[in-house]
C-alpha positions in Angstrom: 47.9 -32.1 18.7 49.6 -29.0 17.2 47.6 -27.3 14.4 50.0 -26.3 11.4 48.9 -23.0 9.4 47.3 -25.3 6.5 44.8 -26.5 9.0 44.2 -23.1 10.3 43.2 -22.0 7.1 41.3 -25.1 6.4 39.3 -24.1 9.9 38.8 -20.6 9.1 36.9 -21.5 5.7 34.8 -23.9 7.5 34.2 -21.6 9.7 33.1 -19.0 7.6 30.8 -20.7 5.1 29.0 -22.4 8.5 28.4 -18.6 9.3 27.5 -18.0 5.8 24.9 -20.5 5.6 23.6 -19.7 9.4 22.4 -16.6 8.0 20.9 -17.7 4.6 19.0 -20.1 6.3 17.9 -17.9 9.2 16.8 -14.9 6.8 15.0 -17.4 4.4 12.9 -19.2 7.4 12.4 -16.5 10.1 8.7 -15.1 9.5 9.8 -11.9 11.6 11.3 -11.3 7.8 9.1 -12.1 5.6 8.1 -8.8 3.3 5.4 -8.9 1.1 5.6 -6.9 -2.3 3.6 -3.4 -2.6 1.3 -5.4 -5.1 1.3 -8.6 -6.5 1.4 -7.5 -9.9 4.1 -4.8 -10.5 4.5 -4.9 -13.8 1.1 -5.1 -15.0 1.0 -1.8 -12.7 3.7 -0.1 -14.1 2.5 -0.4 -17.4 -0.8 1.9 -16.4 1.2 4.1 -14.9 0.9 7.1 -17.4 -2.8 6.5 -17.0 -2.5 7.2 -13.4 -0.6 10.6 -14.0 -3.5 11.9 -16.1 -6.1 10.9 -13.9 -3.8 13.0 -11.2 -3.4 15.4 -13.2 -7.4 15.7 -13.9 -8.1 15.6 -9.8 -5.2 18.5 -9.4 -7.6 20.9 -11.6 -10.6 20.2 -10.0 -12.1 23.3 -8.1 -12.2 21.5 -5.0 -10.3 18.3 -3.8 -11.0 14.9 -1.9 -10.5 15.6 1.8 -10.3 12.6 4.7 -10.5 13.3 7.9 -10.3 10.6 10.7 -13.4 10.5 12.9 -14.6 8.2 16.3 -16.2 6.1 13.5 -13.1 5.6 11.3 -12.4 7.7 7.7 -14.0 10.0 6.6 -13.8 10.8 2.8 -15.1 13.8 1.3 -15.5 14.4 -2.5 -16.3 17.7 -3.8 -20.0 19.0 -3.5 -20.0 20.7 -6.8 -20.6 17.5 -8.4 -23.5 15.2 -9.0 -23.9 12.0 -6.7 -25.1 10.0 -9.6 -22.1 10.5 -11.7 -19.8 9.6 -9.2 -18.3 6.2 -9.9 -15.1 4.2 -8.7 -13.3 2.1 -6.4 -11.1 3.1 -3.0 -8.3 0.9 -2.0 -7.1 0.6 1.3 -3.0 -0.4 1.6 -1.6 -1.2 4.6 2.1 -1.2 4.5 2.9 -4.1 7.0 0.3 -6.2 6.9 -0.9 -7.4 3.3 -3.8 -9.4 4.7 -5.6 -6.2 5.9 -5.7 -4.6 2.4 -9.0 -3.8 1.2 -11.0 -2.3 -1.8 -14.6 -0.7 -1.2 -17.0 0.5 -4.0 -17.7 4.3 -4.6 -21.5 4.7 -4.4 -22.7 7.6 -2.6 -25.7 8.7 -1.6 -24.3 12.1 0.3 -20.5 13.8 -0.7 -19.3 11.5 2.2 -18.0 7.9 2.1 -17.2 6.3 5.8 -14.4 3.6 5.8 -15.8 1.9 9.4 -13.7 1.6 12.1 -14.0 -1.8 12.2 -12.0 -2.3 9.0 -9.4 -0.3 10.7 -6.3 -1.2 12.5 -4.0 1.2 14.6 -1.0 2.3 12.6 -0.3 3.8 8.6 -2.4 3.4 5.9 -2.1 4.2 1.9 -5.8 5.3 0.4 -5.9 5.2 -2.8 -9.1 6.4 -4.9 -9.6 5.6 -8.5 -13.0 7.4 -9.4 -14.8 9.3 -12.8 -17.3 11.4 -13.0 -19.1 11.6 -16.0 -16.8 11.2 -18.6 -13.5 12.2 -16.7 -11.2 9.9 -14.8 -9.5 11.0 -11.7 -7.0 9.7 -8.9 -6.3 10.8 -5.4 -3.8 8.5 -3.0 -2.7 10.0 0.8 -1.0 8.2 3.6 -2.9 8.1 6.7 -2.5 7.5 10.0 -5.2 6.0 12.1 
């Protein structure tokens, strides 16, 4: 059977929408690429946004900063010793990049100027900290990445 140019073409655009569709369906059901978002709720996120840059803006004047060192026992977060424990309120976020199910938030309560995120919480790799705290009547924010 001898294949005219028509059919050739005819073949060729088979071909390529086969291809075509190989791929859609191969990124769309391959779990290997499957990316989560940042957060769930961008927008809601963006909005606050401004509120975030004050409460930066607040930390960056403070006389001392948050510090977080990694230890045998996991991270170690230290907030500044010129303040009073009692006043110290807030809420520390741990992101990790590549995994969204190991994401976690702990309470701020101290009882010393150190907070320990346990190793056991901990995997191996890059993590985003985020801590949203006041003290008295100021708001402040500090975010690192980390690598444990």
């Amino acid at each position: 059977m001898k294949i005219n140019w028509g059919t050739g073409i005819v073949l060729a655009f088979l071909a390529f929408i086969s291809f075509i569709l190989f791929l859609v369906i191969t990124m769309t059901t391959n779990k290997e690429l499957d990316h989560d978002l940042v957060v769930d709720e961008y927008y809601k996120q963006e909005l606050d946004f401004q509120n975030k840059l004050d409460k930066e803006q607040n930390a960056a004047h403070l006389a001392e900063d948050i510090r977080v060192e990694k230890t045998a026992e996991g991270f170690l977060v230290h907030f500044p010793e010129n303040m009073e424990l009692n006043d110290i309120k807030g809420k520390m976020f741990l992101y990790r990049p590549s995994n969204k199910q190991l994401d976690f938030e702990l309470p701020v309560s101290l009882s010393t100027h150190t907070l320990l995120v346990p190793d056991d919480r901990l995997v191996d790799g890059r993590w985003n900290i985020e801590i949203d705290w006041t003290h008295g009547p100021e708001s402040y924010f500090f975010q690192q990445e980390l690598t444990y």
